[in-house]
C-alpha positions in Angstrom: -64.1 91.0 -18.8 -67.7 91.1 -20.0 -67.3 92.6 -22.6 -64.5 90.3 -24.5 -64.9 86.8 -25.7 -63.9 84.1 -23.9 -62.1 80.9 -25.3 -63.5 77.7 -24.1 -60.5 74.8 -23.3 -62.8 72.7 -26.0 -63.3 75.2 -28.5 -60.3 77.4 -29.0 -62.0 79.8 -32.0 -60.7 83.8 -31.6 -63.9 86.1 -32.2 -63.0 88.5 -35.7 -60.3 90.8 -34.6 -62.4 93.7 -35.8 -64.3 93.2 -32.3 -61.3 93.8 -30.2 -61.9 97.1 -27.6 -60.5 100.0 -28.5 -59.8 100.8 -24.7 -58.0 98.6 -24.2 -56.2 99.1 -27.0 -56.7 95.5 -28.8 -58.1 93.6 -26.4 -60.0 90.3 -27.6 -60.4 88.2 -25.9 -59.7 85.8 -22.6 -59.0 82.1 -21.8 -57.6 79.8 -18.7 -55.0 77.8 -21.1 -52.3 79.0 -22.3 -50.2 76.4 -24.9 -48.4 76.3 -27.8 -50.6 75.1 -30.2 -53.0 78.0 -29.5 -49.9 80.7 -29.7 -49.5 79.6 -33.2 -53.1 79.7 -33.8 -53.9 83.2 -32.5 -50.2 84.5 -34.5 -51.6 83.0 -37.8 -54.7 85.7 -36.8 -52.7 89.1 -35.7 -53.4 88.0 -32.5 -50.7 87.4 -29.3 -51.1 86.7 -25.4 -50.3 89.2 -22.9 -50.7 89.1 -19.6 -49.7 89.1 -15.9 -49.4 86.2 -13.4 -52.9 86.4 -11.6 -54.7 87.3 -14.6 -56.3 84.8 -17.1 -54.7 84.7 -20.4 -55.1 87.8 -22.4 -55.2 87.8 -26.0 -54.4 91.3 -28.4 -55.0 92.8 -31.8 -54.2 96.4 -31.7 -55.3 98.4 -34.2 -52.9 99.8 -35.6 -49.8 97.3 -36.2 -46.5 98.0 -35.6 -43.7 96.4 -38.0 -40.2 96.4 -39.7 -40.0 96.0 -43.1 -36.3 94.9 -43.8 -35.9 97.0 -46.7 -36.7 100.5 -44.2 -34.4 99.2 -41.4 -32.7 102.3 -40.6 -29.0 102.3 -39.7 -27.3 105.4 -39.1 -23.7 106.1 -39.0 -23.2 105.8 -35.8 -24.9 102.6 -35.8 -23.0 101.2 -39.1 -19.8 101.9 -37.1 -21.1 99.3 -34.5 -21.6 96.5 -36.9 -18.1 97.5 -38.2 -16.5 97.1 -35.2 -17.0 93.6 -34.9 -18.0 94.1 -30.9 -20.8 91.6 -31.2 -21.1 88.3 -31.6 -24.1 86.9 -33.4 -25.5 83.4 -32.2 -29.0 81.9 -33.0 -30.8 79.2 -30.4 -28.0 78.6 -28.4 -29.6 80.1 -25.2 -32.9 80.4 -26.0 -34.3 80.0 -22.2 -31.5 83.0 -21.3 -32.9 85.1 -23.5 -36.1 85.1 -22.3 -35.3 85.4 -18.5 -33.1 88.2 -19.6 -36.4 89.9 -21.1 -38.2 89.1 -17.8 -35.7 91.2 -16.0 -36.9 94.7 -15.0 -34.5 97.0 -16.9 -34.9 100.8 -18.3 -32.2 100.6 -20.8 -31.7 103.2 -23.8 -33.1 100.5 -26.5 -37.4 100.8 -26.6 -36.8 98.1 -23.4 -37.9 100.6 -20.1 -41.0 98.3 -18.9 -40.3 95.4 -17.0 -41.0 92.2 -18.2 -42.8 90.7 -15.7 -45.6 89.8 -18.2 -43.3 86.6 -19.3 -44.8 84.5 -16.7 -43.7 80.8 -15.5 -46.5 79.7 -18.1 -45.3 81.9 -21.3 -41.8 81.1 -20.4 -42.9 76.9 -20.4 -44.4 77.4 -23.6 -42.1 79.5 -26.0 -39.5 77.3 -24.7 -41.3 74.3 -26.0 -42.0 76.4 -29.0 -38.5 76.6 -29.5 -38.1 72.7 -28.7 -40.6 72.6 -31.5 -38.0 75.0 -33.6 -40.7 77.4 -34.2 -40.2 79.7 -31.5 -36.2 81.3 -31.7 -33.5 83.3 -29.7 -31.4 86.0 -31.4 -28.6 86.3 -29.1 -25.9 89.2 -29.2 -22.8 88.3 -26.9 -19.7 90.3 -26.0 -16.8 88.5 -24.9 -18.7 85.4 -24.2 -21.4 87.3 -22.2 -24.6 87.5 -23.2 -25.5 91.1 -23.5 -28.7 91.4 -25.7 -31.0 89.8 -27.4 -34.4 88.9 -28.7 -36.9 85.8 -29.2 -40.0 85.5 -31.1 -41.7 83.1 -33.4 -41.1 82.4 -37.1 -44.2 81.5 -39.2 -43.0 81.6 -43.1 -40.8 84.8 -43.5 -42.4 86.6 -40.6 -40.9 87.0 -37.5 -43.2 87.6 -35.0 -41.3 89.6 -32.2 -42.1 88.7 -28.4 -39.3 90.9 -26.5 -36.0 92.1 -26.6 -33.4 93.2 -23.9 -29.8 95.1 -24.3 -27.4 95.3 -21.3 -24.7 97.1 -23.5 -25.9 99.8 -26.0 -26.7 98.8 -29.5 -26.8 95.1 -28.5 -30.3 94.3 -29.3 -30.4 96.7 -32.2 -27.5 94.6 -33.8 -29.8 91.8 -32.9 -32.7 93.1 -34.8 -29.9 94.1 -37.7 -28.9 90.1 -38.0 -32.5 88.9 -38.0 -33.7 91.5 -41.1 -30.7 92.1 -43.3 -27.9 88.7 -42.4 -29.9 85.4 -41.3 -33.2 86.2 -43.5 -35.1 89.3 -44.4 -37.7 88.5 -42.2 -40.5 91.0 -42.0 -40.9 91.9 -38.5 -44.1 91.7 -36.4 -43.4 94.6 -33.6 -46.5 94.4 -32.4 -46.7 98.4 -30.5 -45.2 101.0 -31.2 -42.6 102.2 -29.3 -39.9 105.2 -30.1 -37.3 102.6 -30.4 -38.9 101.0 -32.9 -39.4 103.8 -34.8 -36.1 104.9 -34.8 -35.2 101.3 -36.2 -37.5 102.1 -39.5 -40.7 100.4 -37.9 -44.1 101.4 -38.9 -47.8 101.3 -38.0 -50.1 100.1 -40.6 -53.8 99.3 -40.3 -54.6 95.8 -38.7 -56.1 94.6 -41.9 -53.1 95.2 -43.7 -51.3 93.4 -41.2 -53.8 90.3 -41.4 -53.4 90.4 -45.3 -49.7 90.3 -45.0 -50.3 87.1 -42.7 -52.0 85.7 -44.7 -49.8 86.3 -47.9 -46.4 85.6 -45.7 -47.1 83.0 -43.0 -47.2 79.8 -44.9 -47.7 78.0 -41.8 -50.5 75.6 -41.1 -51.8 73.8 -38.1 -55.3 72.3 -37.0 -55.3 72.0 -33.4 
């Protein structure tokens, strides 16, 4: 860990994200504290945690950025048959804490979601709940006769959603997830954050980190002095 910054508990400042290693991909830097006035710090920089339990806290800015523009969502026909079926049911915040543990679950479903998510540790799962308490952090939720069955959370800093994890127990559930968050509740650019095939095939992009601070910048009308 030499060779990354590390944030002291007194002085929470992120070196420049041009810093971050390249191997890693992104990595920037390292602290003990993990809380949520210092997840909405780093987001309003192109920066997120990620990390495991036994680790410190790791923070990211990979270069390049993955993200949804609404307008390029991609729905095929197969897809817009879904949406017309009325399968789904959309809800927003009603089980926020669900959502996540869903994400935590291993899984290798057919929707980008094949890692496990044992990176939401007891710590991130305390915080983005009391993000959401805050109602900055927010659950997606896609249910099928009163089931939950997909999903995704993330936090909301002006008209950017900045994606943490999604999950999908029944195909298409978190893509119609992702379809109510861009083009029904808001057109909400989306912060992806890596690439992933998934992604891709859902009209996501990778852009250069700098336009993806800019954007920030521009979008996130979101302030906070901690």
């Amino acid at each position: 860990m030499s060779q990354i910054s590390w944030l002291e508990d007194n002085n929470f400042i992120f070196p420049d994200v041009n810093s971050a290693l390249t191997e890693p991909d992104g990595l920037l830097a390292a602290s003990e504290t993990l809380t949520p006035e210092l997840v909405i710090y780093a987001y309003q920089q192109g920066i997120f945690p990620w990390y495991s339990d036994g680790q410190p806290v790791l923070w990211w800015s990979p270069e390049p950025r993955c993200v949804l523009f609404p307008k390029k969502f991609h729905i095929s026909r197969s897809f817009k048959r879904t949406i017309n079926s009325g399968l789904f049911e959309i809800r927003t915040d009603t089980s926020f804490r669900q959502v996540m543990l869903a994400c935590a679950q291993p899984r290798n479903d057919k929707e980008g979601a094949s890692e496990s998510g044992t990176w939401i540790t007891d710590a991130m799962l305390h915080v983005y709940c009391e993000l959401h308490d805050r109602g900055i952090a927010h659950s997606i939720e896609c249910w099928h006769e009163d089931e939950l069955v997909g999903g995704m959370y993330g936090l909301v800093l002006g008209d950017i959603f900045f994606g943490e994890s999604m999950f999908s127990k029944m195909k298409d559930a978190s893509k119609t997830a992702m379809y109510h968050l861009c083009t029904v509740i808001k057109p909400y650019m989306v912060d992806a954050q890596v690439y992933s095939p998934h992604l891709e095939s859902l009209g996501a992009e990778e852009i250069r980190r700098q336009d993806f601070i800019e954007l920030i910048a521009a979008r996130s009308n979101f302030s906070l002095n901690i």
